[in-house]
Every structure is written in structure tokens, then in C-alpha cells.
C-alpha positions as CSV (number, residue, x, y, z in Angstrom):
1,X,11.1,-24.2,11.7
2,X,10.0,-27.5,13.6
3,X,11.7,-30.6,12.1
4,X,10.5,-33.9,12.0
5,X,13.5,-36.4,11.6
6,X,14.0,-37.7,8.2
7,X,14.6,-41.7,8.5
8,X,18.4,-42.3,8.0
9,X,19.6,-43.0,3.9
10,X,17.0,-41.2,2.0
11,X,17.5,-42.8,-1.4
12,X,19.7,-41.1,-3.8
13,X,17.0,-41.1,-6.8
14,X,14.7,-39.4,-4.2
15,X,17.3,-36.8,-3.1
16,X,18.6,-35.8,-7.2
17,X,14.3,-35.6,-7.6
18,X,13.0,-33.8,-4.5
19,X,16.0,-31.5,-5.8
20,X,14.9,-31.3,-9.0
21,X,10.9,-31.0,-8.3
22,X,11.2,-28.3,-5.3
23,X,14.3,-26.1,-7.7
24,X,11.5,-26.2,-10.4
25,X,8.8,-25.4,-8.8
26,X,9.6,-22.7,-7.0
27,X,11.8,-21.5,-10.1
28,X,8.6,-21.4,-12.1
29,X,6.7,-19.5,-9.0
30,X,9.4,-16.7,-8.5
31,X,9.3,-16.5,-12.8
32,X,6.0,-16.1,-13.2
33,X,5.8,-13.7,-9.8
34,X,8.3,-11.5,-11.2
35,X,6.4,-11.2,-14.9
36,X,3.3,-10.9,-13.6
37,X,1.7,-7.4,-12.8
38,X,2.0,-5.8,-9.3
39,X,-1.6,-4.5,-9.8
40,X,-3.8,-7.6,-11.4
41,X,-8.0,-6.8,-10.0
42,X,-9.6,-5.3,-7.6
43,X,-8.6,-7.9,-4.8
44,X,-5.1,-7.2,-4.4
45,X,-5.4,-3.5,-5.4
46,X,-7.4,-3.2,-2.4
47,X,-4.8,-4.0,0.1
48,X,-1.8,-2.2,-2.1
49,X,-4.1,1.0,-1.4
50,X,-4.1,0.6,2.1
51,X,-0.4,-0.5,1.8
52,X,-0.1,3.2,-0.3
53,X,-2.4,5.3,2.3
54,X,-0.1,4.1,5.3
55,X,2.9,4.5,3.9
56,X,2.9,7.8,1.9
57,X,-0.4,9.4,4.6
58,X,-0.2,7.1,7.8
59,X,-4.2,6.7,7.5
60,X,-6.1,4.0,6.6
61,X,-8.2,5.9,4.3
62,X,-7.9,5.3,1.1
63,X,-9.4,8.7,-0.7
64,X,-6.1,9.7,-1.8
65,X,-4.3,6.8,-3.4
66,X,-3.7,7.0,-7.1
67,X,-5.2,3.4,-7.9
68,X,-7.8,3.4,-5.6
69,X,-10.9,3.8,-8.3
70,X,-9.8,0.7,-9.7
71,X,-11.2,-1.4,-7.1
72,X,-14.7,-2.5,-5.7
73,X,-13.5,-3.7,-2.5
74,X,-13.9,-1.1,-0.3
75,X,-16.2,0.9,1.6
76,X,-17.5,4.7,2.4
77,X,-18.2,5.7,5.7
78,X,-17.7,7.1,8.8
79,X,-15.5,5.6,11.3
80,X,-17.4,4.7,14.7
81,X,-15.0,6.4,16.6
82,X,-16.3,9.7,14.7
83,X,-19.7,9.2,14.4
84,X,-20.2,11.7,18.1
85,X,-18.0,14.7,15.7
86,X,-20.8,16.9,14.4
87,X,-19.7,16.7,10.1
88,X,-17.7,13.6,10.6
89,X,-16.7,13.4,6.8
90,X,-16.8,9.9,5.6
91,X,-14.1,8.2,3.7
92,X,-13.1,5.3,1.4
93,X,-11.2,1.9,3.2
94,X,-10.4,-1.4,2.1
95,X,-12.8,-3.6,3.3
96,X,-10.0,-6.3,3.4
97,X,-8.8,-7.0,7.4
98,X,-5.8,-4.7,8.2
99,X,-3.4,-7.0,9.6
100,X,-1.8,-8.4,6.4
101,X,-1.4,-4.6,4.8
102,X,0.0,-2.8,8.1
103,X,2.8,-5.8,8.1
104,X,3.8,-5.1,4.6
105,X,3.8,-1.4,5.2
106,X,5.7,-1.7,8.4
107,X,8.4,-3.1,6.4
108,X,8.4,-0.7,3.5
109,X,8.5,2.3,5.3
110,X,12.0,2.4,5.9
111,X,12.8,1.4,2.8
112,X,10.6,4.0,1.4
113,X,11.9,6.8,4.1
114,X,15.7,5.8,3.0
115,X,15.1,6.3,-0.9
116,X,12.4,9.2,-0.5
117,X,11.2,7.9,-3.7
118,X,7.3,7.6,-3.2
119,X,5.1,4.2,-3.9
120,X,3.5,5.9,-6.8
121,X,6.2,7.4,-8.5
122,X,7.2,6.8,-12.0
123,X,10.6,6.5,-14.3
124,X,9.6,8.5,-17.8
125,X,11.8,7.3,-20.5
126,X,12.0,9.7,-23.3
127,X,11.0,8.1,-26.7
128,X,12.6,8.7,-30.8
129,X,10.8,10.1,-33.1
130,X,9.0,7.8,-35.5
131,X,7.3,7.5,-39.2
132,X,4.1,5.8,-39.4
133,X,0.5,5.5,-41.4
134,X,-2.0,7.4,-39.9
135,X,-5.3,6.2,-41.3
136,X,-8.1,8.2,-41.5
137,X,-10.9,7.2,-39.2
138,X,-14.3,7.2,-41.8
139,X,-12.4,5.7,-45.0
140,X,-9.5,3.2,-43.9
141,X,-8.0,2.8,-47.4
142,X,-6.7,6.8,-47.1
143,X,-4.0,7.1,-45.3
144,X,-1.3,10.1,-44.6
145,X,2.8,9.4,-43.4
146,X,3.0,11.3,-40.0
147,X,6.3,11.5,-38.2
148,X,6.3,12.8,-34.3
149,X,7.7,11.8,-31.1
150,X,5.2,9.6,-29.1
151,X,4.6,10.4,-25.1
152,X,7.4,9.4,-23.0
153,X,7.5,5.9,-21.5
154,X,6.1,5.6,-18.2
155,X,7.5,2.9,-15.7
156,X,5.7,2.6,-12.4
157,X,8.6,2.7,-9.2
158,X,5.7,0.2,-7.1
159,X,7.0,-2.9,-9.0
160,X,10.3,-2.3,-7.1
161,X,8.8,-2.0,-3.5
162,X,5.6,-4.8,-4.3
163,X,7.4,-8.0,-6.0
164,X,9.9,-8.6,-2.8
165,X,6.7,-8.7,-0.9
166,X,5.0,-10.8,-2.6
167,X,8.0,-12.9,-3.2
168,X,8.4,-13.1,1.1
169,X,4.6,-13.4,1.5
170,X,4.4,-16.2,-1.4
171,X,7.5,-17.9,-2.7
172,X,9.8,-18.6,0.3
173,X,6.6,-19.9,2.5
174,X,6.4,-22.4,-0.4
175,X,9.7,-23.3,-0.9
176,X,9.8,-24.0,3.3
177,X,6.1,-26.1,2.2
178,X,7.9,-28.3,-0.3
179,X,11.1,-28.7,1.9
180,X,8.9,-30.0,4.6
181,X,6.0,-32.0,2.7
182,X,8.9,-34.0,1.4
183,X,10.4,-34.9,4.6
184,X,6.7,-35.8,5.7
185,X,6.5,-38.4,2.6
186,X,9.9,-39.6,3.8
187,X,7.7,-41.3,6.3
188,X,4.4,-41.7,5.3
189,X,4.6,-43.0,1.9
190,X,5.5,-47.0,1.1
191,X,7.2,-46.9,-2.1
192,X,8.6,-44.4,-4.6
193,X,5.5,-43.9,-7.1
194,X,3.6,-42.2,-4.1
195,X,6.7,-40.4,-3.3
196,X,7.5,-38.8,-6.6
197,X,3.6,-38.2,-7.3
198,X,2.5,-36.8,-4.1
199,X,5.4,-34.2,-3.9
200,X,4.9,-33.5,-8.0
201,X,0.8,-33.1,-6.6
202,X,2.3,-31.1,-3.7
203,X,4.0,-28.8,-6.5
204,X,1.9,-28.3,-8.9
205,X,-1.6,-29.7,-8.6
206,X,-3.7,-27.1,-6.6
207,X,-4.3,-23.4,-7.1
208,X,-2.3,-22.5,-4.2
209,X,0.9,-22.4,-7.5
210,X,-1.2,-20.2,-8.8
211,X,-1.5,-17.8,-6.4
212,X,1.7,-17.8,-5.6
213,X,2.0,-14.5,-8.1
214,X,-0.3,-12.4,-6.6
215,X,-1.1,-10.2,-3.0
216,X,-3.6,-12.3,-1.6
217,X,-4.7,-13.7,1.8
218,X,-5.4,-17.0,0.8
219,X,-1.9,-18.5,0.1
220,X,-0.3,-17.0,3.3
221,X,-3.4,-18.6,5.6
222,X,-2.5,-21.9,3.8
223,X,1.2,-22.0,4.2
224,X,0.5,-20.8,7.9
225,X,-2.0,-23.8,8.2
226,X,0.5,-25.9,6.9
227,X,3.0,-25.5,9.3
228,X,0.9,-25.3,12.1
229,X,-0.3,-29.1,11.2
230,X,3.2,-30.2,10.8
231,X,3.8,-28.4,14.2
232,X,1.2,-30.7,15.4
233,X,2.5,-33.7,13.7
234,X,5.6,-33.5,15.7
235,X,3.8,-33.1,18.8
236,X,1.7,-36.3,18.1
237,X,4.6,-38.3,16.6
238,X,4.5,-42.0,17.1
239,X,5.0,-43.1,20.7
240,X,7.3,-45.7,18.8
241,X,10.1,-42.9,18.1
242,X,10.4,-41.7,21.6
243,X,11.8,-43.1,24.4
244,X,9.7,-45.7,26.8
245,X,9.7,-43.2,30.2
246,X,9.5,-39.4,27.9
247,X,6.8,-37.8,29.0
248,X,4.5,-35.8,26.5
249,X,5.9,-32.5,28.9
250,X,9.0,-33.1,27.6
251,X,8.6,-33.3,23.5
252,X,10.5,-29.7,22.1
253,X,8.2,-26.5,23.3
254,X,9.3,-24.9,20.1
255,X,6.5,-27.4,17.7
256,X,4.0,-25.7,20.5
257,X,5.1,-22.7,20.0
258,X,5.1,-23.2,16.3
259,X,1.4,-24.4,16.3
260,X,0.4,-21.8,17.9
261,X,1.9,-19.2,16.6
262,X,0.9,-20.7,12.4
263,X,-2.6,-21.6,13.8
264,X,-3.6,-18.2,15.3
265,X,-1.7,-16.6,12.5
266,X,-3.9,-18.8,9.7
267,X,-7.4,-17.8,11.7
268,X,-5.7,-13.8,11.6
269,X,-5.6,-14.3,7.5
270,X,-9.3,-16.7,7.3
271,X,-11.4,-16.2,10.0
272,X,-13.1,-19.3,9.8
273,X,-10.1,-20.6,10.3
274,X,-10.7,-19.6,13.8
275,X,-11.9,-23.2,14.3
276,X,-9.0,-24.6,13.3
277,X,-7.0,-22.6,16.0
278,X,-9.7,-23.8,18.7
279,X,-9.5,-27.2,17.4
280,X,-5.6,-27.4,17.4
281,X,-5.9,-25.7,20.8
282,X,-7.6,-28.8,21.7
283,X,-5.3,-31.1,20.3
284,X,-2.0,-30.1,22.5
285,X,-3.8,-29.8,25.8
286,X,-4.5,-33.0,25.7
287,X,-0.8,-33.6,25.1
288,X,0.6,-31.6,27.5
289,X,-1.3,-29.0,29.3
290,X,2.0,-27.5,30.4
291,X,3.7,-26.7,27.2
292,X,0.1,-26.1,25.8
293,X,0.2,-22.8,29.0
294,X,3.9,-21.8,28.4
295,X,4.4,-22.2,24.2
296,X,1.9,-22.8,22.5
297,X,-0.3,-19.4,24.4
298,X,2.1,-17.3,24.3
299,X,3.2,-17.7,20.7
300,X,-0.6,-17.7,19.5
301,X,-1.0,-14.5,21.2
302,X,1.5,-12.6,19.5
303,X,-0.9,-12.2,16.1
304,X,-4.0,-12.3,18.1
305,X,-2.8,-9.5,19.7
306,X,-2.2,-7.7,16.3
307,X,-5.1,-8.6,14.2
308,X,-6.9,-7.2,17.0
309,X,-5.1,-3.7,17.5
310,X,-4.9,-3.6,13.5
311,X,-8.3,-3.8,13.7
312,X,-9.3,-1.3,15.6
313,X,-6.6,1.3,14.6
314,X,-8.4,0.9,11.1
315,X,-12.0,0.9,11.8
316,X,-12.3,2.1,15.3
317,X,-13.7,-1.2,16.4
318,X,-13.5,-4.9,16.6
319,X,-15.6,-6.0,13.4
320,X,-14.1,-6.4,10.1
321,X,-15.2,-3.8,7.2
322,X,-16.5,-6.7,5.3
323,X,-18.4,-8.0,8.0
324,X,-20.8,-5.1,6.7
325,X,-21.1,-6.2,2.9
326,X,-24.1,-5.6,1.1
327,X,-25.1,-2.5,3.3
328,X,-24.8,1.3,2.6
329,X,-21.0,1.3,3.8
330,X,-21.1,-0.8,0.2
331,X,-23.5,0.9,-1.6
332,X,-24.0,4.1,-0.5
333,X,-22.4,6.2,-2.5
334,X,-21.9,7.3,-6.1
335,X,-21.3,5.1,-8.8
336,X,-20.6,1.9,-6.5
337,X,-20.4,-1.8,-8.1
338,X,-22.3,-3.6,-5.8
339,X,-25.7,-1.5,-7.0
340,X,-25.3,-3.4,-10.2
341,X,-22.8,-6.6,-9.2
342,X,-22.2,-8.3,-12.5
343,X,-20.6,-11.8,-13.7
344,X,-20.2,-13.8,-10.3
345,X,-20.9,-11.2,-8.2
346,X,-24.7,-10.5,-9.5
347,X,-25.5,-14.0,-7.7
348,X,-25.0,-12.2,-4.4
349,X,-28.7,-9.9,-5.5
350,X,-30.0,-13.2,-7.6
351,X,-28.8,-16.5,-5.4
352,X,-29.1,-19.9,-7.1
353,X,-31.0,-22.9,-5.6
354,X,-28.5,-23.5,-2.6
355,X,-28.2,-27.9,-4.3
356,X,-26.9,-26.1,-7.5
357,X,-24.3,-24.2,-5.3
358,X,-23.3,-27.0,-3.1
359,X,-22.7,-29.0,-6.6
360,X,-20.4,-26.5,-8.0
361,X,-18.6,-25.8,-4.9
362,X,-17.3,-29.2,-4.8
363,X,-18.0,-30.7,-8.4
364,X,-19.0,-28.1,-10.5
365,X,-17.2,-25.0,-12.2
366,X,-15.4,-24.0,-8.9
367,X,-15.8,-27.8,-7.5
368,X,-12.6,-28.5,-5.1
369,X,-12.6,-32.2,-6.9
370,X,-13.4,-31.1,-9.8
371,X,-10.3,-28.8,-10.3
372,X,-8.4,-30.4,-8.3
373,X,-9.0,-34.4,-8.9
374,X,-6.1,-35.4,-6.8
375,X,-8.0,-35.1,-4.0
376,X,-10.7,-37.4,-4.9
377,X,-7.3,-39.7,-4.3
378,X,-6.9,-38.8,-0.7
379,X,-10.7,-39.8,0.6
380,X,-9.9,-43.5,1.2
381,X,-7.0,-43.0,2.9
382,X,-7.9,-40.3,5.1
383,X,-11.4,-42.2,6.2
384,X,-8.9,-45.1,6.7
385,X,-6.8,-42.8,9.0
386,X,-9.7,-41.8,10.8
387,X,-10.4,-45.1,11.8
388,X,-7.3,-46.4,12.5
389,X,-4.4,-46.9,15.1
390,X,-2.0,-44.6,14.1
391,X,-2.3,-41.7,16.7
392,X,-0.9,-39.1,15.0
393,X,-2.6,-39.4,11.5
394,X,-6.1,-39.9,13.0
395,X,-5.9,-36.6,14.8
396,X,-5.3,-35.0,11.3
397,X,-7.7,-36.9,9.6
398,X,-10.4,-35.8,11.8
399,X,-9.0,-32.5,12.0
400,X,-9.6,-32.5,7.5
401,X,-13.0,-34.1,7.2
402,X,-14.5,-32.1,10.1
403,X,-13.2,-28.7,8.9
404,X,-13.7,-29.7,5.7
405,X,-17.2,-30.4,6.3
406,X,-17.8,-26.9,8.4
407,X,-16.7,-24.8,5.8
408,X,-18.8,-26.4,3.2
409,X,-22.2,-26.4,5.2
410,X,-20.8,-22.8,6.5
411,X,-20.4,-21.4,2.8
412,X,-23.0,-22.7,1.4
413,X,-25.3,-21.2,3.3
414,X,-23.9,-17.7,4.0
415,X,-22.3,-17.1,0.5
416,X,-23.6,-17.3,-3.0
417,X,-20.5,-15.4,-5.4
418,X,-17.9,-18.2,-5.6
419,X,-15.3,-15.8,-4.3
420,X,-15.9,-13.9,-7.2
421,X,-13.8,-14.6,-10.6
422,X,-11.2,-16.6,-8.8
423,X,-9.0,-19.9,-9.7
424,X,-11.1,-21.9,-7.6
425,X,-13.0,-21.9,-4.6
426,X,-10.4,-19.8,-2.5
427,X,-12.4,-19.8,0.5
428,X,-11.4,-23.5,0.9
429,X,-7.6,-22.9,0.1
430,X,-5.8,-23.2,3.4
431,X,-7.1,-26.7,4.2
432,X,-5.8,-27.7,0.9
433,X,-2.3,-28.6,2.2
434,X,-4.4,-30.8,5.0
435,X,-5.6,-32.9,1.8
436,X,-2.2,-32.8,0.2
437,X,-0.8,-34.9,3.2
438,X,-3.4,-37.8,2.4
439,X,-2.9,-37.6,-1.6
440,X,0.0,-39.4,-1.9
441,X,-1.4,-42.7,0.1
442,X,-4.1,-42.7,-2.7
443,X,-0.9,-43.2,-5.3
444,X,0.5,-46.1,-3.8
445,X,-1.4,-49.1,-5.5
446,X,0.2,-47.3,-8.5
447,X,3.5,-48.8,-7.8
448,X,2.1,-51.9,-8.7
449,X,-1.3,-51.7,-9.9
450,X,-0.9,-50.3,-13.9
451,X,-4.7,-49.3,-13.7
452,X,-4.7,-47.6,-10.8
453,X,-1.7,-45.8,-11.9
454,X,-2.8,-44.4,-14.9
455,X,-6.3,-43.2,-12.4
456,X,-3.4,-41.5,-10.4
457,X,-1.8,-40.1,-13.4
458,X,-5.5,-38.7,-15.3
459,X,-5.9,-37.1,-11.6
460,X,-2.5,-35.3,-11.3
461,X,-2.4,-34.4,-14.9
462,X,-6.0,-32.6,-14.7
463,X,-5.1,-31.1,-11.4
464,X,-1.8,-29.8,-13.0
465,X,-4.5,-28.5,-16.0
466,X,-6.0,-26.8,-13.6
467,X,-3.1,-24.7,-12.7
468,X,-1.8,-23.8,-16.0
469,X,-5.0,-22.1,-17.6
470,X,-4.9,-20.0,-14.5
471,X,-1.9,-19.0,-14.5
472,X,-2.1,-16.1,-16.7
473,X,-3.8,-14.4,-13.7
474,X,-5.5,-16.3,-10.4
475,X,-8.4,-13.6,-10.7
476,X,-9.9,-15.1,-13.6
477,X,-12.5,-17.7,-14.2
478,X,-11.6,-21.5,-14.1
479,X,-11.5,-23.9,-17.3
480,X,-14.6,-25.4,-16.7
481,X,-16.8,-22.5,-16.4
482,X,-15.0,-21.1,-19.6
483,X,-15.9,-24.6,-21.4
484,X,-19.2,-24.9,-20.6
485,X,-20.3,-20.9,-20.9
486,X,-18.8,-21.5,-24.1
487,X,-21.4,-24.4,-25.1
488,X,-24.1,-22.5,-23.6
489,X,-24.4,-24.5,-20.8
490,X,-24.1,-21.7,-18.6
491,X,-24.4,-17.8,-18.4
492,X,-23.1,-15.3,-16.6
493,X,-24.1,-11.6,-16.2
494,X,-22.1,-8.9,-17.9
């Protein structure tokens, strides 16, 4: 991992608490990953079932796989490369990309091939015989004493191969996150309020804790983001810090290669993220055109090269499944969700007036300030940044308000589900952490300032809300759509 130097004598308070926030933090992740069950909805069932189909049939198609009828997110069809075969049959796939799945099934194979114990297996444990009231069904005052042996227990083997990926995917990205979001406050932040908030914000203020717990897309594209910008950080560090004659050609090729490698590897996990890559491609050519040709190319390549080759091996071509959503591939066969999408997903056939959307995407049920108020503190300082001297922290600023500002427009017009019952918008999540690195700037007239410390506090402590009513499960609806459908303020289809 790219480092940026720490300043010399980190204070002791700050080392006992960075210890102390990061241990618990990622503590409380890896505890509620581990309790939390390998199969939650139909999102990340999706991608275990092409996980299951690769592994156990080396196919994409997912007709076979035991859980398979438990989720909506996929599609029937025929793949393009057999549509020329006279009686092509057609089959069920995920309509989720194929990159992230084929990774997690290149690593289990062996594992699986070295136990011969299959994905779906399952330990019975035998059960004792019992006594108990068995009451009868029409008059439940009468009542007979029954004693027999209940079904054996069964415990499904998947929870053994599943949590240490989702533990790798999730947990240690975020322990690497907090490691180096700390070192950045090391030298962005003035005094210790903004230090001990932002990292606490950093920790636990935005749904990215939350979906820490569960297969996803969402919190690998941010983690990747992440780096990439921190990557980039290094690369644009403060002509101050390096010497008077160093070139730009000279700054370590590894942050290249590392921002390229997270930024092609965050548009691989979010497409739209694509314009992040092109953006950041941008970004170090102007810094050095050299290292730009000979890292930071060749590293973004390398999962380029795989999304693309995943993609094709799974659907015979170069456009994502999804990319065909609301057509016959969807809902074209027998007994398929989307002919009668309910709750969120019955907007997608009924669309509200696109102002109403725009308000809830940002301030509404699944608002992005309104779930996560911390970053209402990060607006001043980032429109300072943009306007100001500092070098490196313009070229992030911009990089935040104008991808910020895409996604939104781009959403808002060409979506209108929310992401379905989600934590949050989770389209938005992998430019969260590029907020994060502005939030704790918005802290530091706390330090000295009791009113605006107690604004910082009400922020974190909502945003910190946020996260704990969801994390029973991320796919679930936030607090604020459950508060005001309970007042009648709002109604969703069921």
C-alpha cells in the first residue's frame, strides 16, 4: 500500500485513540459479519449462485443452484453466442457483472477441490426426543401431551466457505481504510476535536459499516476508490515536502501504479465510476506523463482486462446482463418479479415526479445528507478547497463535487427504485470516502467554538443513528422512510 509520511511525534493521546477507534471498529465489523447470515436478499444471493454454479458446474448458469429461486436478480435467456444453434435452450444468470463472483470462486475452488465437501452441503445434527403440548388447531384450550423426536438439525457447510470472503472482500479493505484515513488527518486536520471526530465519522458515520456484513459491490468499489484517491494524494503532495530540483518523473511509480490499478478496479465494481478512472487518468498525466505510460497503464489494465474477459465468458458479449433490465431477459418467463415489482421496486412501472426523486436522493428517505449529516459538514471546506492554493486538495475537491454532481443528474434521470430496499442510496457509496476526507475540516471550529461543536456532535451522532438501525441487515429500509410510512406520510406498495 502507498504511504504518505506521517509528520514526526504523532501525539500519544492520538496514538492510545486511533488504537482504540480503528480495534473497535473493525471489532464490531468482523462481529457482526460473522453473526450475520451468509444468505441475507436477493442481492447478494445472486452473486453466491453464480459463485455456486462455477464452482460445483463451471457454468455461469444458474438453473441448478439450490438457492437460486430466492432471488429476483437474474435473467432467462439465451446467450448470444447461441442464438445461431437451432433449440438453443435458454437459462437463468445473475444479472450482476461477473467479475466480483469468478474472483471469489477462483479462490474457493481449491479449497473446495481439497475438502470435496460441496458449497451446498449440510451437517445434520441428530435431535432428543421431547414432551410438549400439542394444541388442537380449531379449539386452542384442548390440548394433548405428545412426545417424539423432532427432524434433525440442519447446518448449512456455505457459512464456512462465504464469511472469509466476505471478511477479505469487507473487513480488511476497512481496516487498511481506517489505518490510512488516520495518517491523512495526521496532516490535514488543525487540532485534536477534528482529529478524534473525523476518524470516529470515518468509523462509524456512513453506511459503508454497514455493509461491511454482507456480499456486495458497493463497499469493495468504495474501498478501491479510496485508495485510488490517496494514491493520488501522494502523487500531488505539496511541492513543499519534496526537494527544490525533484522532478514530478521521479515521485515513487508504485502511487501510479496504485491509482491505477484501485481506479480501474472501482469503475470494474461501479460502472459509472468509469469517470472517475478517466478523470484520475487525467490527473497523473498532467503530473508525469512518463510514470502515467509505464505504472499507472499497466496496473489499470490488469482488471480492465478481466472485467472484460469475465464478461464475455458469462454472457457471450461485452454488455452487462443488467444493462437489459426491464426487457423479456427480465420478464419473460414464468412467475418473474418484475411483472408485478412491489415496495421500491414498483416505482420502476409507476415513476414519481423526477423534483420528488431528486429531494429524497439527497434529503429525503434515502437522502445522502439526510442519513448521513456529516457531510452537510464537509461542503464549506471542500468549496473552500476548490478555490484555494493548496494543489493537492483542490484537485480532490473538484474531483468530489464534479462526480458528485454527475452521478446525481445521471441517477436521477435514468433510475427511479432507490436501489431497491437498501441502507441508503448505494449507488452513491464509493464517493462517500471522497466526502469523508473534507468532514473533519468542518469539525475544527469545534475545538473552540462550543456551538459549533455541539452542530458537529448532533451531525455525527445522527450519522452514527443511521448506521445502527441498519445494521440488523443493509437490505432493509432506512429510519426515515420507516418513520414517516409509519405516520402515513408515505406508502409503499406491497
Amino acid at each position: 500500500m502507498i504511504d504518505i509520511d506521517v509528520p514526526e511525534g504523532r501525539p500519544l493521546v492520538r496514538r492510545f485513540l486511533a488504537m482504540l477507534i480503528i480495534g473497535a471498529a473493525v471489532a464490531h465489523s468482523l462481529g457482526s459479519t460473522l453473526r450475520m447470515p451468509s444468505h441475507l436478499e436477493v442481492n447478494d444471493i445472486s452473486r453466491w449462485c453464480t459463485v455456486w454454479s462455477l464452482v460445483e458446474r463451471g457454468t455461469y448458469a444458474i438453473d441448478d443452484c439450490p438457492w437460486q429461486n430466492k432471488t429476483q436478480d437474474k435473467v432467462y435467456k439465451v446467450l448470444p453466442s447461441d442464438r445461431d444453434k437451432p433449440d438453443a435452450p435458454k437459462h437463468f444468470y445473475s444479472s450482476k457483472p461477473p467479475l466480483l463472483p469468478t474472483m471469489i470462486a477462483g479462490i474457493l475452488y481449491p479449497i473446495r477441490k481439497l475438502t470435496g465437501v460441496p458449497l451446498d452441503a449440510h451437517v445434520l445434527q441428530q435431535r432428543v426426543e421431547r414432551t410438549y403440548r400439542k394444541y388442537d388447531p380449531v379449539d386452542t384450550t384442548t390440548f394433548q401431551t405428545v412426545t417424539e423426536t423432532p427432524e434433525p438439525a440442519k447446518w448449512p457447510v456455505y457459512i464456512f466457505y462465504f464469511k472469509p470472503i466476505i471478511v477479505v472482500l469487507n473487513v480488511v479493505p476497512y481496516l487498511a481504510f481506517l489505518i490510512l484515513f488516520a495518517r491523512l488527518l495526521d496532516r490535514m486536520v488543525r487540532n485534536d476535536w477534528a482529529w478524534f471526530a473525523g476518524l470516529t465519522a470515518a468509523a462509524w458515520g456512513t453506511p459503508l459499516t454497514i455493509f461491511n456484513t454482507t456480499l456486495n459491490n458497493h463497499t469493495v468499489a468504495a474501498y478501491s476508490a479510496f485508495f485510488a484517491v490517496y494514491a493520488l494524494m501522494k502523487i500531488w503532495e505539496d511541492p513543499a515536502v519534496l526537494e527544490e530540483d525533484e522532478p514530478p518523473a521521479r515521485l515513487p511509480y508504485g502511487a501510479y501504479a496504485a491509482a491505477g490499478f484501485f481506479g480501474a478496479f472501482t469503475a470494474c465494481n461501479e460502472l459509472p465510476a468509469a469517470a472517475f478512472g478517466i478523470l484520475l487518468f487525467l490527473c497523473v498525466l498532467i503530473r508525469s506523463p512518463k510514470a502515467t505510460l509505464f505504472a499507472f497503464g499497466p496496473a489499470a489494465l490488469i482488471p480492465c482486462a478481466a472485467f472484460l474477459v469475465t464478461l464475455y465468458m458469462a454472457t457471450g458479449g461485452f454488455t452487462p446482463f443488467y444493462a437489459e433490465f426491464g426487457g423479456p431477459s427480465y420478464t419473460g418467463y414464468e412467475g418473474s418479479y418484475w411483472n408485478t415489482p412491489l415496495e421500491m421496486d414498483w416505482f420502476d412501472k409507476h415513476p414519481e415526479p423526477k423534483w420528488l426523486y431528486l429531494f429524497h436522493m439527497t434529503f429525503g428517505h434515502r437522502g445522502m445528507f439526510s442519513l448521513t449529516p456529516i457531510f452537510l459538514l464537509a461542503i464549506v471546506p471542500m468549496l473552500r478547497s476548490m478555490f484555494g492554493k493548496e494543489r493537492r486538495m483542490k484537485i480532490i475537491a473538484w474531483l468530489t463535487f464534479v462526480l458528485s454532481v454527475g452521478l446525481v443528474v445521471f441517477y436521477t434521470f435514468k433510475t427511479n427504485n432507490y436501489g431497491g430496499s437498501s441502507q441508503g442510496l448505494r449507488w452513491l457509496f464509493w464517493i462517500f470516502p471522497f466526502w469523508l476526507i473534507f468532514v473533519p475540516q468542518g469539525f475544527e471550529s469545534g475545538q473552540h467554538n462550543r456551538a459549533m461543536r455541539w452542530v458537529g456532535l448532533t451531525c455525527l451522532a445522527l450519522s452514527i443513528f443511521t448506521v445502527g438501525y441498519g445494521m440488523r441487515t443493509p437490505w432493509s429500509h432506512p429510519w426515515i422512510l420507516d418513520m414517516i410510512e409509519h405516520f402515513n406520510l408515505y406508502t409503499l406498495t406491497r
